[in-house]
C-alpha positions as CSV (number, residue, x, y, z in Angstrom):
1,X,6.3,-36.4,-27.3
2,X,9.4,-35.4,-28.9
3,X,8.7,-35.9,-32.9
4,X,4.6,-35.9,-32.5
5,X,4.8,-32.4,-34.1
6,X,7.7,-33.7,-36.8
7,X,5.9,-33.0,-40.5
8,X,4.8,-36.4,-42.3
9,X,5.4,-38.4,-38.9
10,X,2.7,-40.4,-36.7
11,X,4.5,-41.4,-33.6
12,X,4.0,-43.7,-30.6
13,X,5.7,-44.0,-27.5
14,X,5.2,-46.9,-24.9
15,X,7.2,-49.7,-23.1
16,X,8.0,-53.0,-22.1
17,X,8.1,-52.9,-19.0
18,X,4.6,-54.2,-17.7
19,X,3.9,-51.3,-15.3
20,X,4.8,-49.0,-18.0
21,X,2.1,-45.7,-18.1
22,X,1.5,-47.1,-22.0
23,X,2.4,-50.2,-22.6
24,X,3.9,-51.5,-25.9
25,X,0.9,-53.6,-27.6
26,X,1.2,-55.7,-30.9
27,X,-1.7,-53.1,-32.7
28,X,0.5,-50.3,-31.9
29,X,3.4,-52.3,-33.8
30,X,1.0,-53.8,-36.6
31,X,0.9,-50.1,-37.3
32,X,4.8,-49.0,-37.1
33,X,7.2,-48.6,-39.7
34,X,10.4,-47.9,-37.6
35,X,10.4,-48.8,-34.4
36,X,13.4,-47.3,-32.1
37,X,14.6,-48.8,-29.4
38,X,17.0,-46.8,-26.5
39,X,19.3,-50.3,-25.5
40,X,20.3,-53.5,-26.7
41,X,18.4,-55.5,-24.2
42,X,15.3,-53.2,-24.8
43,X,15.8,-54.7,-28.6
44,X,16.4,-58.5,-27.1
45,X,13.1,-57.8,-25.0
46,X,11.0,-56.8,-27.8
47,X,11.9,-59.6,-30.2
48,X,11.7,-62.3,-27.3
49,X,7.9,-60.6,-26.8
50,X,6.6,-59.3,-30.1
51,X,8.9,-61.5,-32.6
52,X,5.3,-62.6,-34.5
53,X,4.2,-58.4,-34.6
54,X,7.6,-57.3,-35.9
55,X,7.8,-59.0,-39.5
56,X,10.4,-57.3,-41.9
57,X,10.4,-54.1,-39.6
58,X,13.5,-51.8,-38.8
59,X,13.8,-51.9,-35.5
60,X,16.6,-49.2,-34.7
61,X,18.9,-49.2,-31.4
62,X,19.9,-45.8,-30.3
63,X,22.6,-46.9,-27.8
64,X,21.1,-44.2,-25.3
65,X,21.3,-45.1,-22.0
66,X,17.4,-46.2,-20.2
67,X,18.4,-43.7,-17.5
68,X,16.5,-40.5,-17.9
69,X,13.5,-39.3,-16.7
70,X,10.8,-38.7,-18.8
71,X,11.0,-35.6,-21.5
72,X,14.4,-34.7,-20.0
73,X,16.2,-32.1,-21.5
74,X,19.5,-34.2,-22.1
75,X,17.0,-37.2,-23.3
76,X,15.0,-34.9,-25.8
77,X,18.5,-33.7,-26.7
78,X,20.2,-36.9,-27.7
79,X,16.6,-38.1,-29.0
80,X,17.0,-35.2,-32.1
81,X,20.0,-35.7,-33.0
82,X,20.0,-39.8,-33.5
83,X,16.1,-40.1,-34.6
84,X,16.2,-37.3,-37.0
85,X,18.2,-38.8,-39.2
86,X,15.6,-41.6,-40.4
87,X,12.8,-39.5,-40.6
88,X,11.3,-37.9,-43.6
89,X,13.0,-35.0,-45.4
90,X,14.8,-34.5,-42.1
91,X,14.7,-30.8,-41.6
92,X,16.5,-29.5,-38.2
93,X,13.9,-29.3,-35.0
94,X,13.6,-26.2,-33.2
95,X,13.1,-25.9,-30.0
96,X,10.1,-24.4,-28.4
């Protein structure tokens, strides 16, 4: 995962779709603070579905595209420099 080494961050990843490999669940977003989205209907989707589990959380969309595969290069890319800038202290990620 992209920011699950990021200092002072816990992150999840899962999805809406219902065959996703980890599903989004409403104890993974009783838990979230932010919660980032990559399209508009992916942020229509998870309000129609989990309106009751979101209360007065940020939900964030990036405007990226659902068209990459997972851990893409390009993905990972664009991933760092729109999701960085709402995390803690913010300090430039390097890659490995």
């Amino acid at each position: 995962m992209v920011f699950a080494e990021y200092p002072g961050v816990a992150c999840a990843s899962a999805g809406l779709n219902h065959d996703a490999e980890d599903p989004l669940t409403p104890e993974l977003l009783d838990r979230a603070e932010l919660v980032f989205v990559m399209e508009r209907e992916h942020k229509k989707r998870l309000s129609a579905r989990f309106q009751a589990h979101l209360g007065d959380k940020r939900v964030i969309c990036l405007d990226i595209p659902d068209k990459y595969r997972f851990m893409d290069p390009a993905l990972v890319d664009l991933l760092k420099r729109k999701v960085t800038k709402f995390l803690p202290s913010s300090p430039p990620l390097e890659d490995h």
